[in-house]
C-alpha positions in Angstrom: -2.1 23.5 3.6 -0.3 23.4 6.8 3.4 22.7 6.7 4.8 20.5 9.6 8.8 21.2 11.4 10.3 18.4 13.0 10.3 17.4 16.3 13.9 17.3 17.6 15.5 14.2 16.9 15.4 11.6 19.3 17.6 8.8 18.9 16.5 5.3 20.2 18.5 5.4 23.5 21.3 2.4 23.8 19.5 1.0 27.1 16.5 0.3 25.8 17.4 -0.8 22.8 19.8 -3.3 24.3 17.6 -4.3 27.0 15.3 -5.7 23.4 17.6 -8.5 23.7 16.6 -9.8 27.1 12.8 -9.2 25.8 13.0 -11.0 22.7 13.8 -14.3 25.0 10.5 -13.5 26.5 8.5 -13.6 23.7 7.0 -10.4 22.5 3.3 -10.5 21.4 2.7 -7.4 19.7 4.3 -4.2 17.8 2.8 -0.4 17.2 4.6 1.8 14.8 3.5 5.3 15.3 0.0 5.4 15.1 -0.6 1.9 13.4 -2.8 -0.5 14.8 -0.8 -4.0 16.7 0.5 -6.5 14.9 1.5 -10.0 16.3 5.0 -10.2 15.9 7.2 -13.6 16.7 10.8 -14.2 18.5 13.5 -13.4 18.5 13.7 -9.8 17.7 17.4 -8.1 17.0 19.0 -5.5 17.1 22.3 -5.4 15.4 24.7 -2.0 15.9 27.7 -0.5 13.8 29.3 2.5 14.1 27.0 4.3 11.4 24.0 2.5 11.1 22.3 0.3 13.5 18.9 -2.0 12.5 15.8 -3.3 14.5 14.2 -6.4 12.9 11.4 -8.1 13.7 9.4 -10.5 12.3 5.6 -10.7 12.1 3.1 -12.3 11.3 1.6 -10.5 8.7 2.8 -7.6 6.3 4.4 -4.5 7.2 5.4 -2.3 4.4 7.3 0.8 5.9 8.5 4.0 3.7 10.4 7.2 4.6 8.0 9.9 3.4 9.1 13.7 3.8 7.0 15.5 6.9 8.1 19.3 5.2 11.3 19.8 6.5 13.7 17.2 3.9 14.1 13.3 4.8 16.1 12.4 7.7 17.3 8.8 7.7 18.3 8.6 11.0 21.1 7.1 13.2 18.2 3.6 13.4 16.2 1.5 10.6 13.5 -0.5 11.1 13.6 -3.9 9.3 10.3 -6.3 9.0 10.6 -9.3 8.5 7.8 -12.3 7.6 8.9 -15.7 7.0 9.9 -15.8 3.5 9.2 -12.4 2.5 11.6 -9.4 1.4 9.6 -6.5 2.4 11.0 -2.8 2.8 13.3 -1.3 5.2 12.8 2.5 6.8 14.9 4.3 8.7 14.3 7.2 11.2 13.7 4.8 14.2 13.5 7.7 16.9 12.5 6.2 20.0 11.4 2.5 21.1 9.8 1.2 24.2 8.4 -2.4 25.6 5.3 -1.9 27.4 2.7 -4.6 28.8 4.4 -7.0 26.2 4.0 -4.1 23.3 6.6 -2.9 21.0 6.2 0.7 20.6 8.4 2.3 17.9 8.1 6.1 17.9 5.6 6.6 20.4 4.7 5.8 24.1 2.1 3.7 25.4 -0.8 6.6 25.8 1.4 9.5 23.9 1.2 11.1 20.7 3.4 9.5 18.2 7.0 11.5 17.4 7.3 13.5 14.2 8.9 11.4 11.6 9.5 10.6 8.3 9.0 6.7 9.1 5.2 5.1 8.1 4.1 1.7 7.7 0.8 0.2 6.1 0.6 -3.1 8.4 -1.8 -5.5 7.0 -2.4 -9.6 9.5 -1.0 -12.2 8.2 -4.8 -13.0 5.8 -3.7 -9.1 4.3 -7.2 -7.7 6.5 -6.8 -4.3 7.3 -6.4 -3.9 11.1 -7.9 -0.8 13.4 -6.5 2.6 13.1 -6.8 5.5 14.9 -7.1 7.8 12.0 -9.2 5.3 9.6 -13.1 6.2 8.9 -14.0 3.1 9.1 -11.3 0.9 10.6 -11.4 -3.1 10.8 -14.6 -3.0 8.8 -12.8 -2.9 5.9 -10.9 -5.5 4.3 -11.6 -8.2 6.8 -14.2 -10.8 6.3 -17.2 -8.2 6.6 -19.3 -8.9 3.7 -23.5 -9.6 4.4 -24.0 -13.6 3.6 -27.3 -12.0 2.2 -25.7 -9.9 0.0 -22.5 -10.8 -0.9 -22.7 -11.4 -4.6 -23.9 -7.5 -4.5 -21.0 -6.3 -2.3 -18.6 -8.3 -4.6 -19.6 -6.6 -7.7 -19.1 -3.7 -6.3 -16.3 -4.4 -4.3 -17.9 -2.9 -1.4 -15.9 -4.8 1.7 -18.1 -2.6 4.4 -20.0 -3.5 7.1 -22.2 -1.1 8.3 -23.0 0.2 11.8 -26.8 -1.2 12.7 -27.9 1.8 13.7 -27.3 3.7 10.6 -30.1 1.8 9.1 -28.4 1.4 6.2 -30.3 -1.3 3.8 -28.4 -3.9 1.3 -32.1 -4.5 -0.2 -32.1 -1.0 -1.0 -28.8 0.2 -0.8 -27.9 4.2 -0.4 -24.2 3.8 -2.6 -23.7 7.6 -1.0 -23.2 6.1 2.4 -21.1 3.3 1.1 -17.4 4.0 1.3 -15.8 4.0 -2.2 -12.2 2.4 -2.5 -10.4 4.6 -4.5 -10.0 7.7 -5.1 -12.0 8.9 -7.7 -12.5 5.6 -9.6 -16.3 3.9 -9.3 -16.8 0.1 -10.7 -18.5 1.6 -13.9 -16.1 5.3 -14.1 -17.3 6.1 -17.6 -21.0 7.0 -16.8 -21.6 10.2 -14.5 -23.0 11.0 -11.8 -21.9 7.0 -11.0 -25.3 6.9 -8.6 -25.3 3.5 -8.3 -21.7 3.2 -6.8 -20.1 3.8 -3.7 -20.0 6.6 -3.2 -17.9 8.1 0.3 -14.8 9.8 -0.9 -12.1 11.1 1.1 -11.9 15.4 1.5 -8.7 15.9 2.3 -5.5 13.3 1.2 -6.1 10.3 -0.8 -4.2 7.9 -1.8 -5.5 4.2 -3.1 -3.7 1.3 -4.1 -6.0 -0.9 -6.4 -6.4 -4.2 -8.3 -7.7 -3.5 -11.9 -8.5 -6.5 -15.1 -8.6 -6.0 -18.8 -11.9 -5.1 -19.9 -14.1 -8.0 -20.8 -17.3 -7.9 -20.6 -17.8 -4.7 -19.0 -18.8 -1.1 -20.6 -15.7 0.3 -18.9 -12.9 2.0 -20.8 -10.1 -0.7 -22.2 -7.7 1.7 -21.1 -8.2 2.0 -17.8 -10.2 -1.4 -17.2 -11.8 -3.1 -14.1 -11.4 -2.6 -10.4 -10.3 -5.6 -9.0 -10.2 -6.8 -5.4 -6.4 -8.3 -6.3 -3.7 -7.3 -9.1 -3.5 -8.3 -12.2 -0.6 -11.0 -11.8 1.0 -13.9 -13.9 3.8 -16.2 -14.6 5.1 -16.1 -17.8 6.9 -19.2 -20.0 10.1 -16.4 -19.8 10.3 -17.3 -16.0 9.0 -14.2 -15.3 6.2 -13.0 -12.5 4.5 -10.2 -13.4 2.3 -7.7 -11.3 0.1 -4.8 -12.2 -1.7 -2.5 -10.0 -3.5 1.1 -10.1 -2.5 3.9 -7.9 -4.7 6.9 -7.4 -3.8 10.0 -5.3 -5.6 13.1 -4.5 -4.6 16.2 -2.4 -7.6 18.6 -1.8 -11.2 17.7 -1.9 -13.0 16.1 -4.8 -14.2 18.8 -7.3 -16.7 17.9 -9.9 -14.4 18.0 -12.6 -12.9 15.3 -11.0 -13.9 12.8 -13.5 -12.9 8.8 -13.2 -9.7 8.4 -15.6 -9.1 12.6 -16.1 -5.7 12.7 -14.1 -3.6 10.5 -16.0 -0.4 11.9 -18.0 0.2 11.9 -21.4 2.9 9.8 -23.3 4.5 13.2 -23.5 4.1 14.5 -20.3 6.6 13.8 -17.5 5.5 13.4 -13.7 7.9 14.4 -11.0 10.6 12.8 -11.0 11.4 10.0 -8.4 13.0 10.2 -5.6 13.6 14.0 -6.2 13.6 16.5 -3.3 10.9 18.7 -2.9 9.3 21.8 -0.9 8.0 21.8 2.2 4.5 22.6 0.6 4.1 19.5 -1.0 2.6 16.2 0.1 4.7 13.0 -0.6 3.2 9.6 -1.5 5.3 6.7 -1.7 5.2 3.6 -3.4 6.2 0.6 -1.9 6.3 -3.6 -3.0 7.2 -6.6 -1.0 7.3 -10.0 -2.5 8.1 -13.5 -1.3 11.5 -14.5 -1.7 11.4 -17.8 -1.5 10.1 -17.7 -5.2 10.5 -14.3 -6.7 14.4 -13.2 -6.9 15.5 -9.3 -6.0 16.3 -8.1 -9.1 13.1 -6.5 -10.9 12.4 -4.0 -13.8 9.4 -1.7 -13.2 7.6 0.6 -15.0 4.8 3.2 -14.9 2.2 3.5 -17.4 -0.6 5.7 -18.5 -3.0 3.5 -19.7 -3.2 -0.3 -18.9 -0.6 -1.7 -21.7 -2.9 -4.0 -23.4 -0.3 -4.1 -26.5 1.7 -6.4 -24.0 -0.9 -9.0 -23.0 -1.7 -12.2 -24.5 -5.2 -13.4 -25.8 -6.3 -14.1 -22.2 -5.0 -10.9 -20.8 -1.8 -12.3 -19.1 0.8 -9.8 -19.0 4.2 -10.6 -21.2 8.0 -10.2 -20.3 8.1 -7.0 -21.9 5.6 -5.1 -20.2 7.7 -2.2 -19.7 8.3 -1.4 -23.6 4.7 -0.9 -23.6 3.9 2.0 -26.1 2.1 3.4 -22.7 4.8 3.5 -20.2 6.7 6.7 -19.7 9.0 5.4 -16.7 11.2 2.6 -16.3 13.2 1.8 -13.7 15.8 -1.4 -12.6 16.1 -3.0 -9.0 19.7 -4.9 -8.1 20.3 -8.2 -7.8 23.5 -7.7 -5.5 21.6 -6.8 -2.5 18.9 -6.7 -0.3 17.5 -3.8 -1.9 15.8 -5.1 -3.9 12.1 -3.4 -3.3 10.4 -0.6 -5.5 10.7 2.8 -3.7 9.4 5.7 -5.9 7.7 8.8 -4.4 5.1 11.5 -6.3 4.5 15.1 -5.1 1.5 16.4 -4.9 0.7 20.1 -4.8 -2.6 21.9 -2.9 -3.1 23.4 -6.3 -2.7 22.8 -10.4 -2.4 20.2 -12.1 -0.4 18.1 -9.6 -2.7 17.7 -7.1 -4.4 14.5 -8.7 -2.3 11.8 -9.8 -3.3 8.2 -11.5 -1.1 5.6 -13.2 -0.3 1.9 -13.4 2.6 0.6 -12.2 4.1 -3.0 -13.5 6.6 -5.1 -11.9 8.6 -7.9 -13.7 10.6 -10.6 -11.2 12.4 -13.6 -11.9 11.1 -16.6 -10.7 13.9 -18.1 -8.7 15.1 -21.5 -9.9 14.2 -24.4 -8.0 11.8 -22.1 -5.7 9.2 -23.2 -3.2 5.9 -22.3 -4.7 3.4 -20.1 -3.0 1.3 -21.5 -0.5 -2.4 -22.0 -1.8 -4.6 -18.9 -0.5 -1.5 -16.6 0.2 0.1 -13.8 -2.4 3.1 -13.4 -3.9 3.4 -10.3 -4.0 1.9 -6.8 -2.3 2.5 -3.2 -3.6 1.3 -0.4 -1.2 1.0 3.5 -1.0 2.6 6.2 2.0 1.4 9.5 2.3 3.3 11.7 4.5 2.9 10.1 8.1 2.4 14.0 9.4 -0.8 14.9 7.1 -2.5 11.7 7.9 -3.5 11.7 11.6 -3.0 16.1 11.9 -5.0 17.1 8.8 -7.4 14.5 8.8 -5.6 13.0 5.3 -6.3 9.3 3.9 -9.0 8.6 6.3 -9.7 5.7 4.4 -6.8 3.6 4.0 -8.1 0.4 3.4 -6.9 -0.2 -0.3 -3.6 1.2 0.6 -2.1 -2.4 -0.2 -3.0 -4.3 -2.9 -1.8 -8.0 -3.5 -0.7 -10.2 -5.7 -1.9 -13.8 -6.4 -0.1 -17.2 -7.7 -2.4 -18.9 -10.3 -5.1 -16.2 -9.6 -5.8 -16.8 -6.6 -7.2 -14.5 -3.5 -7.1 -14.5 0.7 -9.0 -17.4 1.8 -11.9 -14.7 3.5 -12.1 -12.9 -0.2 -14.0 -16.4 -0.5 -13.7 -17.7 -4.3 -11.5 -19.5 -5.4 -10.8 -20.0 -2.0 -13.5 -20.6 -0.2 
């Protein structure tokens, strides 16, 4: 595996950051991080200096979860952050802001309209404001995933299989007949029905080189799947509970290295007594970084959070009707837990995992739980939208120069109100 040196460091020069000011009266339609895809993005932008820190904000409309993930030569924060905002929602702040421009009424952060984008630790999964996965340069498959792509003639099939793809016409490819080999699978070694090899009648497209999925799963029910590892589900499993409590649960998956045939679905989960790397540690240049990322509305979920990680799905904390409780995290399957503060605006989960190009690190699985307070009196969540996202980072530098995380379509998952879903996931809002 190839390990990446920095660029020199760049810092955002004063001019053009100050001359944001005069182009936030105008009215800016659009932002590009890196190599991310636009996003619409609303006025006024700011950008607020101090003698040690200084912060760009902007606020779009839809979600931008940003991380600093380490490139091989240590994290950098950088004399600039980068704040997004969305109307109502606390979502994560990055720093390293290296360069910005304003081009053809574009925001460009780290890159040049036409350049390649500057070595940084800064990423950020941007999602519209319906959580549809937007173009990327370095995606497989780009805006046909996650967006309202699904075959009126075979939708129920897609949807069982959570197979959000809309194929090319001239591959040929057949719904009647589908070939699940040539049908892009959305995690990374998980199928709909993991516990029966060789899995032929899944999708089947897996990623060579990085992967790194963030996924929705359900209690078993009626399924032959595993109760310990459950159900892929297009959203995560998320509930209110009588304690005043909101609680979301979603499955991460990461792989470094091409998928072997001992690969099996469920295999790369610790034990109880195992320990994984330990967060936020600092690690070697020959290591690929994944980070983990939430975002929430704050208009009804408060700061504060406890979160844990678990190696099966912690079905000695749900209810009859498979709602998670308040104590989630004492789970006899966690084997992390962690607190966020209430003081500030902090309040987001940032956790990273290391994976090697060898060993036993280089696949990595696990649930991961958060537990926010409702805030008194809030405004409730608007009918068809989430409450909650949580989202995975590889290393910005492996992505686009190694060909990693091609498909990075279930790099954010989100979480629902009263079990609801995006209006274009179609029931039950149709």
């Amino acid at each position: 595996m190839a390990s990446k040196k920095y660029a020199a460091h760049v810092r955002a020069g004063a001019l053009v950051l100050a001359s944001i000011y005069t182009m936030a009266a105008q009215g800016a339609p659009a932002l590009v991080v890196g190599d991310g895809a636009a996003i619409s993005v609303k006025s006024p932008t700011q950008y607020v200096t101090s003698s040690l820190m200084s912060t760009l904000s902007m606020t779009a409309d839809g979600y931008i979860l940003c991380a600093n993930v380490d490139i091989g030569g240590g994290i950098s924060a950088g004399a600039v952050s980068f704040a997004p905002r969305r109307d109502g929602w606390s979502l994560p702040t990055a720093s390293d802001v290296r360069a910005v421009s304003y081009n053809g009424g574009t925001f460009y952060v780290n890159k040049s309209p036409g350049s390649l984008s500057l070595a940084t630790t800064l990423t950020c999964q941007i999602r519209d404001g319906q959580g549809r996965m937007l173009s990327s340069p370095y995606s497989a498959h780009g805006d046909r995933l996650f967006a309202d792509s699904f075959d009126l003639d075979a939708d129920a099939l897609q949807r069982s299989y959570l197979a959000n793809w809309a194929p090319s016409p001239e591959i040929g490819f057949d719904w009647g007949v589908p070939d699940w080999f040539g049908v892009p699978n959305d995690s990374c070694v998980w199928g709909t029905n993991p516990n029966y090899a060789p899995h032929q009648d899944v999708p089947q497209v897996v990623e060579s080189t990085l992967c790194a999925a963030a996924t929705g799963v359900r209690s078993v029910t009626s399924s032959q799947n595993d109760v310990r590892y459950g159900d892929r589900a297009s959203t995560m499993l998320a509930n209110t509970t009588s304690g005043g409590n909101y609680i979301y649960l979603a499955r991460i998956d990461l792989r470094l290295g091409a998928q072997l045939p001992a690969d099996l679905p469920n295999s790369h989960f610790v034990s109880t007594s195992e320990s994984m790397s330990a967060p936020n540690s600092v690690d070697s240049p020959s290591v690929v970084d994944v980070a983990i990322r939430d975002a929430y509305d704050s208009d009804f979920l408060a700061p504060g959070a406890t979160y844990c990680y678990l190696n099966e799905l912690p079905v000695d904390k749900m209810d009859g009707s498979g709602n998670l409780k308040d104590d989630v995290c004492s789970s006899s399957h966690k084997y992390y837990v962690g607190t966020l503060s209430s003081a500030s605006n902090n309040g987001n989960l940032y956790e990273r995992i290391s994976l090697v190009p060898y060993g036993a690190q280089r696949i990595q699985s696990l649930f991961v739980a958060v537990v926010r307070q409702l805030r008194p009196q809030g405004q409730y969540v608007e009918r068809c939208q989430p409450a909650a996202a949580i989202a995975v980072l590889p290393n910005p530098d492996f992505e686009p120069s190694e060909g990693g995380d091609t498909f990075n379509g279930d790099d954010v998952v989100y979480g629902f109100y009263n079990g609801e879903t995006f209006s274009w996931m179609k029931t039950p809002c149709s």
